[in-house]
C-alpha positions in Angstrom: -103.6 296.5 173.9 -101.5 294.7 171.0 -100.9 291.0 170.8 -97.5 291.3 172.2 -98.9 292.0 175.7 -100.6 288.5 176.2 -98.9 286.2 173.2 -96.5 283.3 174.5 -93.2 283.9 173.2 -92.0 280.3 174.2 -93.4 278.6 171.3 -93.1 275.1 170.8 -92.5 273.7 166.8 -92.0 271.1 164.2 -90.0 270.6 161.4 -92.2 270.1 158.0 -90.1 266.9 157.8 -90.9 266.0 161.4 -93.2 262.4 161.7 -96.7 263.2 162.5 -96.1 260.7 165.5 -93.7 263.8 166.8 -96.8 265.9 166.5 -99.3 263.7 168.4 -96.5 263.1 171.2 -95.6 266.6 171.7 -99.8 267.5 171.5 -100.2 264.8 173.8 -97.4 265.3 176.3 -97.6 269.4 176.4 -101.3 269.3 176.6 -101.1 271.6 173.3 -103.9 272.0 170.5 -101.7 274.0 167.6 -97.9 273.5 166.3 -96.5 275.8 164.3 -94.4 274.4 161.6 -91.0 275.9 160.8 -88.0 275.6 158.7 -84.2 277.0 159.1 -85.3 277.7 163.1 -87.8 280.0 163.2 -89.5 280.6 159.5 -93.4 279.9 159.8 -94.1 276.8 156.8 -97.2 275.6 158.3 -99.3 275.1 161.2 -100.7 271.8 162.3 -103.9 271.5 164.1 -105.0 268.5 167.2 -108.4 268.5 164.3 -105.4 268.0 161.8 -104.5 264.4 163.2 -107.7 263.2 164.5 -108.5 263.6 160.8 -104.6 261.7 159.9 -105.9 259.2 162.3 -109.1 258.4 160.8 -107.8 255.5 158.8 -108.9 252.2 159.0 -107.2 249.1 159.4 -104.9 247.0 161.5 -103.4 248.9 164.4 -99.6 248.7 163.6 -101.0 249.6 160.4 -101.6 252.6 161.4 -98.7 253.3 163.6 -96.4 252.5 160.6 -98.6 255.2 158.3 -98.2 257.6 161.1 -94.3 257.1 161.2 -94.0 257.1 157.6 -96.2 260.2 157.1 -94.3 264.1 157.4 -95.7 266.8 159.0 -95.5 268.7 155.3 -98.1 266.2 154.0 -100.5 267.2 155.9 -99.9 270.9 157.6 -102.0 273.5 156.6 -99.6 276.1 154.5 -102.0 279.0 154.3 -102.1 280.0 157.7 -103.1 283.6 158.9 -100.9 285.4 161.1 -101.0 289.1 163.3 -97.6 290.8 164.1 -96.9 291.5 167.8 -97.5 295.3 166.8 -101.5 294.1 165.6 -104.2 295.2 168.3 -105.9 292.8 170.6 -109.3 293.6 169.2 -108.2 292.9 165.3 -106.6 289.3 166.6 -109.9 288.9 168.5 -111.7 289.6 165.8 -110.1 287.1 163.4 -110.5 284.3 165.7 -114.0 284.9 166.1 -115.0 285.2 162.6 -112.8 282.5 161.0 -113.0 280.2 164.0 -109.2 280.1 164.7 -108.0 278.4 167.9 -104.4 280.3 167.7 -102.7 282.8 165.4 -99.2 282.5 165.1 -97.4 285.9 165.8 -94.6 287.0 163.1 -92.1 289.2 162.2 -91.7 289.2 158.6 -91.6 285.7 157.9 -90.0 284.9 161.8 -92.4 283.4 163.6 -91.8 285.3 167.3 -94.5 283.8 169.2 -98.4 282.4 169.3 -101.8 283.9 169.8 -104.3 281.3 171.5 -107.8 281.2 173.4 -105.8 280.2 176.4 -103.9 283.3 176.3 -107.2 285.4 175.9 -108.2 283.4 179.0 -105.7 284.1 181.4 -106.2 288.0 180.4 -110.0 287.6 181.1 -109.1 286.3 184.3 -107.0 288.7 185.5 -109.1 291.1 184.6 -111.6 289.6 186.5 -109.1 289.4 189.5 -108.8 293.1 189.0 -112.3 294.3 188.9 -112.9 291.9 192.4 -110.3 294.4 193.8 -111.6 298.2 192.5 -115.4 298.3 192.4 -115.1 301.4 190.2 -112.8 299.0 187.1 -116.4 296.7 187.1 -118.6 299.8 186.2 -116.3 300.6 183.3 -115.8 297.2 182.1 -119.2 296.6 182.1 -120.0 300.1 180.3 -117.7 298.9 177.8 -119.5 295.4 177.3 -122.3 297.5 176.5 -120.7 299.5 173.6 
């Protein structure tokens, strides 16, 4: 299976000259953990991280304070630049792999430089579960996922 099977293709962004108050309401309104940043549409820049602004909003002080900083600070100040990516074309196993080892919660999915979609544990979820619907329906699809688990 490749990452184009089970990526999102609808993929929510930010501009690198976006507020990080525009991150934490999209984060918090979407229910999303990972915003790709972009320039001119749809070329990755960035990525920025729900660990990115819990760490923005560790600063002390007065409360308007820091709703002022937050309004004041750009997304490009504090997104991650080097981010790793997979192509829609790279199998499921590599992209697994990746995640595991480096502790990634989402690889963005690109084209050249085009960012075309996003890789998260959510969408790794909904294929375990329906492969789990599946092997509730052919008795025969357990055995061979389970040989498979084995390997």
């Amino acid at each position: 299976m490749k990452v184009a099977q089970i990526m999102s293709r609808d993929v929510v962004t930010l501009g690198a000259d976006d507020p990080i108050v525009t991150a934490e309401e999209l984060m918090g309104l979407r229910r999303f953990r990972h915003l790709p940043v972009v320039e001119n549409r749809d070329t990755l820049v960035g990525l920025v991280t729900h660990k990115d602004l819990l760490r923005a909003s560790l600063h002390t002080g007065p409360r308007v304070e820091q709703l002022v900083q937050k309004a004041r600070t750009l997304v490009r100040e504090m997104m991650r630049k080097k981010v790793a990516t997979v192509s829609p074309d790279t199998p499921l196993t590599e992209a697994a792999r990746l995640m595991v080892e480096h502790k990634y919660g989402c690889l963005p999915v690109v084209e050249g430089n085009k960012l075309v979609g996003i890789l998260t544990e959510a969408d790794f979820l909904q294929m375990v579960r329906s492969l789990l619907a599946h092997a509730e329906e052919d008795p025969s699809f357990v055995a061979q996922l389970e040989a498979s688990l084995r390997k």
